[in-house]
C-alpha positions as CSV (number, residue, x, y, z in Angstrom):
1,X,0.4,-27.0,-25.0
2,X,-2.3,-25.4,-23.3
3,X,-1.5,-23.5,-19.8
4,X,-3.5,-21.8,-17.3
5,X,-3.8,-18.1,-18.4
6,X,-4.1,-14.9,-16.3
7,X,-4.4,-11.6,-18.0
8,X,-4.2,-8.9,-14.9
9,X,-4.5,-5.6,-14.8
10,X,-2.2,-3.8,-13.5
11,X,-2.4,-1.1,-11.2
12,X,-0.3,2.3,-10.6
13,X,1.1,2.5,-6.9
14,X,2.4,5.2,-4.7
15,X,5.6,4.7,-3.3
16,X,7.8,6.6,-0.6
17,X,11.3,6.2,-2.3
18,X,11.5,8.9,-4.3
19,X,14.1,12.0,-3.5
20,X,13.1,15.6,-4.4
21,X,14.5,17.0,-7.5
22,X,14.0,19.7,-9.8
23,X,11.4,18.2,-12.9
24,X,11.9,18.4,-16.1
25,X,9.3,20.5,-18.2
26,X,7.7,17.2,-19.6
27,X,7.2,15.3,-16.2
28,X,5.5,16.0,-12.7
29,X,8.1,16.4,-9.6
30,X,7.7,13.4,-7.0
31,X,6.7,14.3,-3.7
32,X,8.9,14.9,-0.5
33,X,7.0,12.3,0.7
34,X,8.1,9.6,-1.4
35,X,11.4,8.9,0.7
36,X,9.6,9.7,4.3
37,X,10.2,7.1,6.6
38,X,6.5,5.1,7.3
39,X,6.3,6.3,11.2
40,X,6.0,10.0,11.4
41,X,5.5,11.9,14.6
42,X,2.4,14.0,14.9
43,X,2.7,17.1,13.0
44,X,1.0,20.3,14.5
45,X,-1.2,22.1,12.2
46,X,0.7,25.4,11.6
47,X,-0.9,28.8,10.7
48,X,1.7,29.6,8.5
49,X,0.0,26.7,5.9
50,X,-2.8,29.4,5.4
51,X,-0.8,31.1,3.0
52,X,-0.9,28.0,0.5
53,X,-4.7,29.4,0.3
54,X,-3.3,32.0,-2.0
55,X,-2.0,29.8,-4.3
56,X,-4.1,29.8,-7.6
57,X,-4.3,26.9,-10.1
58,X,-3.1,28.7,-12.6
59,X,1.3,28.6,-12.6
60,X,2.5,32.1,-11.4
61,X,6.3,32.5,-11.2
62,X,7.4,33.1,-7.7
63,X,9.9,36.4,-7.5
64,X,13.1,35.2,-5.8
65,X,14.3,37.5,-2.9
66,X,16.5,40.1,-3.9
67,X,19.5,39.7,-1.4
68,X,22.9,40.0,-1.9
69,X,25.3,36.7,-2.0
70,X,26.7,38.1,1.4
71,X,30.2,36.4,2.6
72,X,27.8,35.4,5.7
73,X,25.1,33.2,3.9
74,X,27.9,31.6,1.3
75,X,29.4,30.3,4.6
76,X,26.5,29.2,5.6
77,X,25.5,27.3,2.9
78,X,28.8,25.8,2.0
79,X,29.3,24.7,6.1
80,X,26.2,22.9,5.6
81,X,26.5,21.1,2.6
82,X,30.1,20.4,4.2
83,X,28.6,19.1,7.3
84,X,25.9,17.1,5.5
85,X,28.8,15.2,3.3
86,X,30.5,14.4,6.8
87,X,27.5,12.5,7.9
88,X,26.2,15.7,10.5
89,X,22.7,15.9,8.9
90,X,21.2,17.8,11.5
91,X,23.5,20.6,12.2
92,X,23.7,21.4,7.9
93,X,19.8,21.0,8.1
94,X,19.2,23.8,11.0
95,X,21.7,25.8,9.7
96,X,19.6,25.6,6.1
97,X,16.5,26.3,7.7
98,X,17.5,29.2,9.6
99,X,19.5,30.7,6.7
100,X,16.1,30.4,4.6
101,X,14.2,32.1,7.1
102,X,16.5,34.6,7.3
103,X,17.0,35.7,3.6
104,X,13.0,34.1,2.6
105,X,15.0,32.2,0.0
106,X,12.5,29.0,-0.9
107,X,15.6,27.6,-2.2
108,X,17.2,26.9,0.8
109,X,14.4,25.8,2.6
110,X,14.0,22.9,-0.3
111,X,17.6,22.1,0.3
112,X,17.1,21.7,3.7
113,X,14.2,19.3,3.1
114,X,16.3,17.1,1.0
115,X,18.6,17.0,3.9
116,X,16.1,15.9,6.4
117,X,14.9,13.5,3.6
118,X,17.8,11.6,3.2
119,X,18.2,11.3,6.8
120,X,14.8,10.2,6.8
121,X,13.4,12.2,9.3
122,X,10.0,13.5,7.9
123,X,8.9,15.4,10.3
124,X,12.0,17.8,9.7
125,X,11.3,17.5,6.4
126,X,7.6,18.6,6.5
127,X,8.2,21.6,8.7
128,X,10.9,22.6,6.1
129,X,8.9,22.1,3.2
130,X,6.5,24.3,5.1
131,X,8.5,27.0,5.2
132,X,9.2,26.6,1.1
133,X,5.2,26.3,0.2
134,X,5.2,29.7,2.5
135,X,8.5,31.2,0.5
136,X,7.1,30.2,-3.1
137,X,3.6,29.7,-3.0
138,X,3.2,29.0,-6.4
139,X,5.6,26.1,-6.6
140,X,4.0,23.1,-8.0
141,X,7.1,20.9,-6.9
142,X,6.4,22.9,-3.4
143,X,2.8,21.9,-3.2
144,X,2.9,18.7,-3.9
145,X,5.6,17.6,-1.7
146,X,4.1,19.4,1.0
147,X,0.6,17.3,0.8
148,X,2.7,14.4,0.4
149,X,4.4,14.7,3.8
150,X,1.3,15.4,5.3
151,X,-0.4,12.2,4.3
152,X,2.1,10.9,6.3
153,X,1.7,12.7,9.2
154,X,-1.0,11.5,11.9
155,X,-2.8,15.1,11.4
156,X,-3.7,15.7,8.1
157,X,-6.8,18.2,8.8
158,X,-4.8,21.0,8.0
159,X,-4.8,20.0,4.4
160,X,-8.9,20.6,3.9
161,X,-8.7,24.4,3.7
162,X,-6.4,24.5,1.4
163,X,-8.0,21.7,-1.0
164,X,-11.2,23.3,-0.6
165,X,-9.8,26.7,-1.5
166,X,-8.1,25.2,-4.4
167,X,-10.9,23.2,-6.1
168,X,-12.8,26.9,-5.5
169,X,-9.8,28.6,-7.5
170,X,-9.7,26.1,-10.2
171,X,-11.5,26.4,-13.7
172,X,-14.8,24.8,-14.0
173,X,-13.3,22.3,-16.1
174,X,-10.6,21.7,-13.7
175,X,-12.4,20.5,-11.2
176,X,-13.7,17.1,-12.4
177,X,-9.7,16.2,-12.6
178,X,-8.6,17.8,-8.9
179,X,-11.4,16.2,-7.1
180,X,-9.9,12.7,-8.3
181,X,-6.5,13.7,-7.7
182,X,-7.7,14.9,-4.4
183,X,-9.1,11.2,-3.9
184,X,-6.1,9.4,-4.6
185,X,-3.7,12.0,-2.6
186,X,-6.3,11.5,0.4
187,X,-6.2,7.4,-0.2
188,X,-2.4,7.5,0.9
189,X,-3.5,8.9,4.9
190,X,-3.3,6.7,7.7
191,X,-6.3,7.9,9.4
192,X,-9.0,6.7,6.3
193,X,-11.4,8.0,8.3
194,X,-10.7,10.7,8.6
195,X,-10.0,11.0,5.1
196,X,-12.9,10.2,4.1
197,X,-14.5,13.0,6.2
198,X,-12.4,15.7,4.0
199,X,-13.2,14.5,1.2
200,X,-16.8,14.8,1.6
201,X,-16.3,18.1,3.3
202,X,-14.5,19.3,0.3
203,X,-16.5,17.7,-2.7
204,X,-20.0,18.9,-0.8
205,X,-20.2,21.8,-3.2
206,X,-19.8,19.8,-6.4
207,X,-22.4,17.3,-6.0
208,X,-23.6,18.0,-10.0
209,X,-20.1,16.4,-10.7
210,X,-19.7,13.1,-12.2
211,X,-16.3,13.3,-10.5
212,X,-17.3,13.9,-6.7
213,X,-19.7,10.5,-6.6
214,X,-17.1,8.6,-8.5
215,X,-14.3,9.8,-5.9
216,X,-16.6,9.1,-2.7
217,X,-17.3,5.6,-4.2
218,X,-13.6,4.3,-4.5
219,X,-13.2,6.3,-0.6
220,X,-15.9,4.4,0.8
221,X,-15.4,1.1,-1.3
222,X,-11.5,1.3,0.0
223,X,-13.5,1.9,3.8
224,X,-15.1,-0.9,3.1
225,X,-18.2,0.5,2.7
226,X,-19.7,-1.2,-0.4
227,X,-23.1,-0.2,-0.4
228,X,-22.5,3.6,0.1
229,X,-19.7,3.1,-2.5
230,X,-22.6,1.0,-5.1
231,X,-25.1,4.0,-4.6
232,X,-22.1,6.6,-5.0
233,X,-21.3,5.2,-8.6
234,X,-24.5,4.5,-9.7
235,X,-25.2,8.4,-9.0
236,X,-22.4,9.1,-10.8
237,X,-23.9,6.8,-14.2
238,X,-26.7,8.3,-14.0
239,X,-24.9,11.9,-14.1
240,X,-23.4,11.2,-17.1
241,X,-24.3,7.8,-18.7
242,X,-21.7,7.1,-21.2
243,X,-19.5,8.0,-18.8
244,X,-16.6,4.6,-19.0
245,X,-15.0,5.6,-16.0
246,X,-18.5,5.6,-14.3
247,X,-19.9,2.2,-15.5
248,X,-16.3,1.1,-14.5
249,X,-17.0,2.0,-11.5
250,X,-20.0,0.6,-10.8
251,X,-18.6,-2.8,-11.5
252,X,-15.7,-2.5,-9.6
253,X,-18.2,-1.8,-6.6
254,X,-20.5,-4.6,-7.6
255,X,-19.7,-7.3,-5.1
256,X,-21.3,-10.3,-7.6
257,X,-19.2,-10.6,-10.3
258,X,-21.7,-12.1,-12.7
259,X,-23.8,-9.1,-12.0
260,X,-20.9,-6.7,-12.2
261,X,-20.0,-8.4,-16.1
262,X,-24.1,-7.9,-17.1
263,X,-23.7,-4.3,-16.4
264,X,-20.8,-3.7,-18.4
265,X,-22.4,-5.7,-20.9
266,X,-25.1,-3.9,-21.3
267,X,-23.2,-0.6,-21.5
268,X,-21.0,-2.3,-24.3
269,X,-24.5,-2.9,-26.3
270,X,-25.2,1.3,-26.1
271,X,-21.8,2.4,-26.2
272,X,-20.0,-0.1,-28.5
273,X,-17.0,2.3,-29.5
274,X,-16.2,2.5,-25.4
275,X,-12.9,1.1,-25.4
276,X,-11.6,1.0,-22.1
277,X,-14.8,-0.9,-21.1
278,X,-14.6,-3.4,-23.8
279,X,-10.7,-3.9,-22.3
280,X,-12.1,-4.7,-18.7
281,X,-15.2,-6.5,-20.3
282,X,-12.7,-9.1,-22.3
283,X,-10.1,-9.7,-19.3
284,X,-13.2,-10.5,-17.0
285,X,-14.2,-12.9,-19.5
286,X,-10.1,-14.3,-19.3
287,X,-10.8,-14.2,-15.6
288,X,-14.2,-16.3,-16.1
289,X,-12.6,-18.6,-18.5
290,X,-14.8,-17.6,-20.9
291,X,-11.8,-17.7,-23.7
292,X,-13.8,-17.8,-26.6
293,X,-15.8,-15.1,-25.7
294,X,-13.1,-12.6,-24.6
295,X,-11.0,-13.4,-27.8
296,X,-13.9,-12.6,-29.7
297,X,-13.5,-9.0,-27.7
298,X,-10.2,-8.9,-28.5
299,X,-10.9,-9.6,-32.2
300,X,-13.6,-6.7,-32.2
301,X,-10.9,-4.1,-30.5
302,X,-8.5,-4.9,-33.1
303,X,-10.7,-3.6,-35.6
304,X,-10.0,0.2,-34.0
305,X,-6.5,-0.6,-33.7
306,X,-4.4,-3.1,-35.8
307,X,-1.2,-2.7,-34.1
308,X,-2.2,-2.1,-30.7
309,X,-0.2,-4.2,-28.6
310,X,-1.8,-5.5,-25.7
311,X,-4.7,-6.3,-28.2
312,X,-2.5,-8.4,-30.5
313,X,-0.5,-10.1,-27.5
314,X,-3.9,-10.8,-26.0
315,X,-5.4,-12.6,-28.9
316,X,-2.0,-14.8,-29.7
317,X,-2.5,-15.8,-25.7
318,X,-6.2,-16.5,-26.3
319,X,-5.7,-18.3,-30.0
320,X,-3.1,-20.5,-27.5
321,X,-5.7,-21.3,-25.1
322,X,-8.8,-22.2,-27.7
323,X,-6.3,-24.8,-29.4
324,X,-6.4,-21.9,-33.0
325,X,-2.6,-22.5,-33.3
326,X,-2.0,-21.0,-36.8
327,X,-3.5,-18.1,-35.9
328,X,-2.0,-17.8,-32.7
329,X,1.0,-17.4,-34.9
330,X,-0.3,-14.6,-36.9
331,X,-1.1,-12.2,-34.2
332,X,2.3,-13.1,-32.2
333,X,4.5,-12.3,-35.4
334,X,2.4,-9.3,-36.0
335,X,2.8,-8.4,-32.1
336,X,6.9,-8.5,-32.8
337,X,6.5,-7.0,-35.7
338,X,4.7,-3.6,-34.4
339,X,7.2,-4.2,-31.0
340,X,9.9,-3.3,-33.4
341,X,9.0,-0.3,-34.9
342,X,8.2,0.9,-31.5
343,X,11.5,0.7,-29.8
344,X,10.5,3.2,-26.7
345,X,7.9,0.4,-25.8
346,X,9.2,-1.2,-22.8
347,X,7.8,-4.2,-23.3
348,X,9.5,-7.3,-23.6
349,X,9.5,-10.1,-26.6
350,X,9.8,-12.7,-24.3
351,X,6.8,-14.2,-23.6
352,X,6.0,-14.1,-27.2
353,X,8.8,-15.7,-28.6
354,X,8.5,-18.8,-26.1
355,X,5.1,-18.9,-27.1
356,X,6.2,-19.1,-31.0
357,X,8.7,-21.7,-29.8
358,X,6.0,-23.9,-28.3
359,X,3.6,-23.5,-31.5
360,X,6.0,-25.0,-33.7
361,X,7.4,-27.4,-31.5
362,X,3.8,-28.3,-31.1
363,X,3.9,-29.5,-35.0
364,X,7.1,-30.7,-34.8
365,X,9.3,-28.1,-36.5
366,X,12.1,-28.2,-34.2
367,X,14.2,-26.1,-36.6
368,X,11.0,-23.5,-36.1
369,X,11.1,-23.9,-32.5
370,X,14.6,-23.2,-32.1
371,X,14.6,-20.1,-34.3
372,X,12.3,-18.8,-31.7
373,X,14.7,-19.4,-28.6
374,X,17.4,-18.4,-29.8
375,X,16.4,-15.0,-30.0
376,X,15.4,-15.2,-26.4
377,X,17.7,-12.2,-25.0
378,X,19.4,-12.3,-21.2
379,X,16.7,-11.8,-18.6
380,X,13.9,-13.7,-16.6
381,X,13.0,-16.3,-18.5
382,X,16.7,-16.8,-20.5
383,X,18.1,-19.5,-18.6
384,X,14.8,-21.7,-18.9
385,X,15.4,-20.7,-23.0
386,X,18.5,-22.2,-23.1
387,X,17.8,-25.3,-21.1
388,X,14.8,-25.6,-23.9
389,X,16.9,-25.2,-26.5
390,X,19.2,-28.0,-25.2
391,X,16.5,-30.4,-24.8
392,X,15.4,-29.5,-28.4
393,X,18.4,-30.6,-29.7
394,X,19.0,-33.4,-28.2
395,X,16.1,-34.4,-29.4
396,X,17.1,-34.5,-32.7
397,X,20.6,-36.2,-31.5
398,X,22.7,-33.8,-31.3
399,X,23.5,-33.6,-28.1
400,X,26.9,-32.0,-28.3
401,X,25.4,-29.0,-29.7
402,X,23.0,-29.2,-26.9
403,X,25.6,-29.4,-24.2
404,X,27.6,-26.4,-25.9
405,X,24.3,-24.1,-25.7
406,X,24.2,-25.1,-21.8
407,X,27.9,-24.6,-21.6
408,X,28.1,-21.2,-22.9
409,X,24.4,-20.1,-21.1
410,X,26.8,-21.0,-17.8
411,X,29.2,-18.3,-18.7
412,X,26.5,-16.0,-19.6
413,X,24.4,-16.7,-16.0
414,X,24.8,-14.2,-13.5
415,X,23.5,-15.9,-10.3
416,X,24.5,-19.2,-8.9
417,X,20.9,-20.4,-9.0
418,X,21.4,-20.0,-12.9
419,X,24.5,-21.8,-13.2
420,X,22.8,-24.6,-10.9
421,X,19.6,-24.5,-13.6
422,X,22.0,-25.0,-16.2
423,X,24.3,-27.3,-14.6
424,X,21.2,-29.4,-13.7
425,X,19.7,-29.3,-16.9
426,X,22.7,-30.8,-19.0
427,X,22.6,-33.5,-16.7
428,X,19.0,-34.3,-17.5
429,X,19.9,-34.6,-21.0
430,X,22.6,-36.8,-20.5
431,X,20.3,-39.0,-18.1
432,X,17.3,-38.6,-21.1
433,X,19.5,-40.0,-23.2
434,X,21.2,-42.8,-21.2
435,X,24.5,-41.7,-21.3
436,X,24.6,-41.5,-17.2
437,X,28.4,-41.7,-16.8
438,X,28.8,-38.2,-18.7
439,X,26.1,-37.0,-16.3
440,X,27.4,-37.8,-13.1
441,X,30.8,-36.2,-14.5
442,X,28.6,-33.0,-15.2
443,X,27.4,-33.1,-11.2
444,X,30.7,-33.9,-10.0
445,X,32.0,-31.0,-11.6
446,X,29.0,-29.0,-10.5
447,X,29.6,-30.4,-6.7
448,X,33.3,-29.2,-7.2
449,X,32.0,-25.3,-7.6
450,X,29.1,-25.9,-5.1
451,X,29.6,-28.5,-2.4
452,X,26.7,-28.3,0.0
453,X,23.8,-27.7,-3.0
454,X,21.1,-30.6,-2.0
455,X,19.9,-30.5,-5.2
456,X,22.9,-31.1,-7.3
457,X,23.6,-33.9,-4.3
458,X,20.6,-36.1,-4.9
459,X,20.9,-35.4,-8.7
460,X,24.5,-36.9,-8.2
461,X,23.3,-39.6,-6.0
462,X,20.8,-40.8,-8.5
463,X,23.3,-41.0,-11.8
464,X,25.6,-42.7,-9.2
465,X,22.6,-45.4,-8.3
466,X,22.0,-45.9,-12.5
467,X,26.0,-46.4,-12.6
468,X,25.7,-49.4,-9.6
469,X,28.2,-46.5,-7.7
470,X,25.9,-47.4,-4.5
471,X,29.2,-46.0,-2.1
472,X,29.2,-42.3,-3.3
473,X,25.1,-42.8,-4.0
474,X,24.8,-43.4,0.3
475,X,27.7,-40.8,0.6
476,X,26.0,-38.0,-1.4
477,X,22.6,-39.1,0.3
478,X,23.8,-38.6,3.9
479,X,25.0,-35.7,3.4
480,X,22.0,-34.3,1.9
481,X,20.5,-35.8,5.9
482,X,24.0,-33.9,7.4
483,X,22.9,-30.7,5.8
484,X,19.0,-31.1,6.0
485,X,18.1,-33.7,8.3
486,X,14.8,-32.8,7.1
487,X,15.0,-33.6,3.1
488,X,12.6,-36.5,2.9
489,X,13.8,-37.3,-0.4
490,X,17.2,-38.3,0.9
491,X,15.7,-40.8,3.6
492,X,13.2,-42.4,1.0
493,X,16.3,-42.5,-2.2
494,X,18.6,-44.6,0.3
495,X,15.7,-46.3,2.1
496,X,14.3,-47.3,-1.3
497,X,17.9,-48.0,-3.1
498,X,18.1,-50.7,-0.6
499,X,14.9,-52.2,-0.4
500,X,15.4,-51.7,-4.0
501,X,18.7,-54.3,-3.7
502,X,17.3,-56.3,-1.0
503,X,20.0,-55.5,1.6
504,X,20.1,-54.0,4.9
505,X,16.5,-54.4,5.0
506,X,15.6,-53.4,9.0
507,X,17.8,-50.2,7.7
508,X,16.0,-49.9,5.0
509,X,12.6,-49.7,7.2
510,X,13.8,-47.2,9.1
511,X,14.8,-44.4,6.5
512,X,11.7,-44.7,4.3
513,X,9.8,-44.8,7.7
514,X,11.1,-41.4,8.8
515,X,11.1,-40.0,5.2
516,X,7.0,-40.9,5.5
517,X,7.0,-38.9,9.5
518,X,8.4,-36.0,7.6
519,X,6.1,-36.3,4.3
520,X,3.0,-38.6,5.5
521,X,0.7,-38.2,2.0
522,X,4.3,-38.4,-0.5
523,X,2.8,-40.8,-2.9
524,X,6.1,-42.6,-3.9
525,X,7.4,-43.1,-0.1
526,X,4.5,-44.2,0.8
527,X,5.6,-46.5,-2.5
528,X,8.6,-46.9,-1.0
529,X,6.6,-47.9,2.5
530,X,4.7,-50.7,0.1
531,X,7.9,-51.8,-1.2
532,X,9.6,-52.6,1.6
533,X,7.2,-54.3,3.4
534,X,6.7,-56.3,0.1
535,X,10.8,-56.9,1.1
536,X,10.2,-58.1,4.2
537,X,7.2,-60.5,3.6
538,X,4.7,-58.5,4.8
539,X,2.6,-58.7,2.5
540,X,-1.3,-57.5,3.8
541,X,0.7,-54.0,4.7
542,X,2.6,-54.1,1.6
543,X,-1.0,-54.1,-0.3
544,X,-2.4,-51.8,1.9
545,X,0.7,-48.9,1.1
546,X,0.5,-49.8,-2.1
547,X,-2.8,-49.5,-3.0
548,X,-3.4,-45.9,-0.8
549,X,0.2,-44.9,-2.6
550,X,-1.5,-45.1,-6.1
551,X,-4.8,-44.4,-5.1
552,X,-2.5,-40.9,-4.3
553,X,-0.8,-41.2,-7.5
554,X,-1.1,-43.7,-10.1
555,X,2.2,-43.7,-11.8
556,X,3.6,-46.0,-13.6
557,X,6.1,-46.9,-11.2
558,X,3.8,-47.7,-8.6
559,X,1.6,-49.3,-10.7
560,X,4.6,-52.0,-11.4
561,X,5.5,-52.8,-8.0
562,X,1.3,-53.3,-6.7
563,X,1.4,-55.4,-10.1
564,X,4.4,-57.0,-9.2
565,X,2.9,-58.2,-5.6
566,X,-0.7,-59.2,-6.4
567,X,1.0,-61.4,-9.1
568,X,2.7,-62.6,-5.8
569,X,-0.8,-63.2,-4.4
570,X,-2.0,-64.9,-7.1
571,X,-4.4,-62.2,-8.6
572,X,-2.6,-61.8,-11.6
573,X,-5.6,-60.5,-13.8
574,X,-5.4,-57.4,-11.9
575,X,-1.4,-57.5,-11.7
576,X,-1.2,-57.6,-16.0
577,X,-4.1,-54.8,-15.8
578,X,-2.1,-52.5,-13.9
579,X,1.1,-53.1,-16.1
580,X,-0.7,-52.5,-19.2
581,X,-1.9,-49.1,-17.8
582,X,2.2,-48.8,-16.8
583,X,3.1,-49.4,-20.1
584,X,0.6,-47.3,-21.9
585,X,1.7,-44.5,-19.8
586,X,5.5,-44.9,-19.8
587,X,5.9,-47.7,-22.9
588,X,9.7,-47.4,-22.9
589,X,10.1,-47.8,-18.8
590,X,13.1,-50.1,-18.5
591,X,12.4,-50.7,-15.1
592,X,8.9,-52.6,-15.9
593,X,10.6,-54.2,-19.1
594,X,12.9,-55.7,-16.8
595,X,10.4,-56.6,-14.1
596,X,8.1,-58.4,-16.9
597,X,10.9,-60.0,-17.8
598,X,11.9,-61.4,-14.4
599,X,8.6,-62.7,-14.2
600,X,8.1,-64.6,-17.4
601,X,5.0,-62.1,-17.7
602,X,3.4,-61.7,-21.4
603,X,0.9,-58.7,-21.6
């Protein structure tokens, strides 16, 4: 029941794919720069950027030139967008450009930089979107597409009078705020540092702000610089000591993790209400393995916030992973309970759900687990679903109703590694359960829609080999080699099939020997190896493979055919011990019942 858990954080990135558009009045317009192509061509610093110096923090509306709609300028515009649908991005774009200079209409000089966008050619772009900061110098959407372009541009210097000039425009309060967006739009330059350089240049006059250290810590921490970055952070604690953004910092800068944990630690202990740090305090402890501990975390965030989801997922994940089962439960239920009330949340039910499914298959309540599943919706983890819910019900015998779920899940799949899943997985109930006629039908049928699938090929040859259909087992086998001469598992499957039968023995050696060139430390061709020379009467080398092949791997498998040849040898003491470890592993393995049989062997 218990799995390896990760909690991670995620973090926000800055992409170029983003096209310019008009935002809305609830969200912030993307940058030109988000659909620049990565290699721009050295952009002078033009004079005509000055005038962006002017613009104040505060939103002024920008007065649209009064010119007539002349005959002229329609013709302009309308032979450009004309041009532009025909594929002829530079003449509409010049034409745009020119037009905008003419009439000093920012409009046109944004459409023009749209153009140049999607023809992604950002140097065009930049010197239009120039020309619109210089039109309508208190556009936001202006502005920030502007400094986008620039961080991808190999001269971005021409930016640092005009961040200086704004942080000097801005509202005291402001400023804390700008000089960490300033950071992050400064983190995206090519030249770091450089970078780096402005942004001390520009944050030099607020050096009583908590916000100036913090933002030259993650700039130097990002340079690599960790003790500058340490000293940087702690300045900024000690500026403002319940800062949680601060002590944040500071751990994030810590380069011993143990040490970075103690600090936060000991902030939790004076500021026990700081949220945010008792989130990064709990998933370090996931990250330590210290599950109790961070579920405890959990358990004391929950207190401030009973339906707070990532709490609540959180502590069913934890409950999981400290063996607390039933209440587990609790807290995933309550998790899709609050999910559905909140049906903006973008969140998926997923993960909880299979978790509920493995809880109460985990007592046995099949009919529980199944519940769970089925409300498994189409996505990334559906087909997997399904295939549970198959094996779940075959389980309880019913494997019609097993093989109708997988059935219809094939209709539902949309890619062909889906169908293969599902195609692959009926045929693993049907083998589960014996019935390995009806499963070689369910591959043959799968090999009709997808011939040259290796996978559903040695799947095939291996119901074919339980059948005694050794022709179309070798058949399906090589081909698997004709496709990937390669597939070790092909070479070892025929090599080992006829060990297996005692025939074509010198054959035999040399597929399981190339099988072992391609995969030297398999454990069950080396097996195979063991086996064969076991065939051939051999019988130091046989010992020797098939002790190293489960020293790599004692399966039960192995375990019978070393038991099988030191009862050979005469040291049957150690032959029955190996068999009873077999059987204790694997008590209803046919293949050892039939061996101890062969043998007259009574364990």
């Amino acid at each position: 029941m218990k799995k390896p858990l990760a909690i991670v954080t995620l973090s926000v990135m800055l992409s170029a794919c983003a096209s310019l558009r008009q935002p809305s009045e609830t969200e912030s317009a993307p940058t030109a720069a988000d659909k620049a192509a990565a290699n721009t061509k050295k952009a002078p610093a033009n004079a005509r950027s000055k005038s962006l110096l002017k613009a104040k923090v505060q939103q002024t509306e920008d007065v649209l030139p009064g010119n007539e709609l002349s005959e002229e300028i329609l013709y302009k515009v309308l032979s450009s967008e004309i041009a532009f649908q025909r594929g002829q991005w530079q003449a509409a774009y010049v034409t745009l450009l020119s037009t905008a200079q003419q009439t000093r209409d920012p409009r046109l000089a944004r459409r023009a930089a749209e153009i140049a966008l999607s023809a992604r050619r950002p140097h065009e772009a930049l010197t239009a979107v120039r020309l619109w900061t210089e039109l309508a110098p208190h556009s936001d959407e202006a502005l920030q597409n502007y400094l986008g372009l620039i961080m991808l541009s190999e001269n971005i210097s021409e930016i640092q009078p005009l961040l200086s000039q704004r942080l000097a425009d801005a509202a005291p309060q402001a400023r804390g705020p700008m000089i960490l967006q300033i950071q992050r739009l400064l983190a995206r330059a090519k030249d770091k540092a450089l970078a780096l350089s402005i942004l001390r240049d520009v944050v030099a006059p607020y050096s009583d702000l908590l916000e100036s250290h913090l933002a030259l810590a993650q700039a130097t921490y990002a340079n690599g610089d960790i003790a500058t970055a340490r000293k940087e952070a702690d300045t900024a604690l000690k500026i403002k000591p319940d800062s949680e953004l601060a002590i944040l910092t500071v751990a994030q800068v810590t380069q011993d993790p143990a040490e970075a944990m103690k600090l936060v630690g000991n902030f939790l202990k004076r500021y026990p209400d700081a949220r945010e740090v008792r989130i990064a305090y709990a998933r370090g402890l996931v990250e330590q393995k210290q599950y109790v501990d961070a579920r405890n975390q959990f358990e004391t965030l929950l207190k401030s916030d009973a339906d707070d989801l990532t709490t609540l997922f959180a502590l069913g994940i934890l409950s999981v992973q400290t063996g607390k089962l039933q209440e587990a439960e609790g807290y995933l239920k309550r998790y899709l309970a609050v999910l559905a009330t909140q049906p903006e949340d973008e969140r998926e039910p997923t993960q909880a759900l299979l978790l509920l499914s493995q809880i109460a298959e985990e007592r046995n309540d099949i009919d529980g687990a199944l519940k769970w599943l089925e409300q498994v919706e189409p996505g990334e983890a559906y087909v997997n679903a399904q295939i549970r819910r198959g094996q779940l019900l075959a389980r309880r015998g019913d494997i019609d109703g097993a093989r109708k779920v997988l059935e219809q899940a094939q209709l539902e799949a949309g890619s062909e590694r889906e169908q293969l899943q599902l195609i692959q997985g009926e045929a693993q109930i049907l083998r589960d359960t014996n019935r390995h006629a009806e499963a070689a039908a369910v591959l043959q049928s799968g090999l009709k829609r997808f011939p040259d699938n290796t996978e559903l090929l040695y799947d095939y040859a291996m119901a074919a080999d339980k059948l005694g259909d050794y022709v179309s087992m070798e058949a399906a086998l090589r081909k698997i080699m004709a496709i990937n001469p390669a597939n070790q598992h092909a070479y070892n499957a025929l090599g080992y099939s006829l060990a297996d039968r005692n025939t074509r023995l010198p054959e035999a050696l040399t597929l399981i020997k190339k099988a072992s060139e391609l995969a030297p430390d398999d454990a069950f061709i080396t097996d195979s190896l063991g086996w064969i020379q076991f065939r051939l009467g051999n019988l130091d080398e046989a010992e020797n493979q098939l002790r190293r092949a489960y020293g790599l791997r004692p399966d039960p498998e192995i375990g019978m055919h070393l038991g099988e040849l030191l009862w050979v040898r005469g040291k049957k003491e150690e032959a029955k011990q190996l068999w009873r470890d077999a059987q204790s592993k694997d008590p209803g393995n046919e293949a050892l019942k039939a061996t101890l049989t062969r043998l007259n062997v009574q364990l």
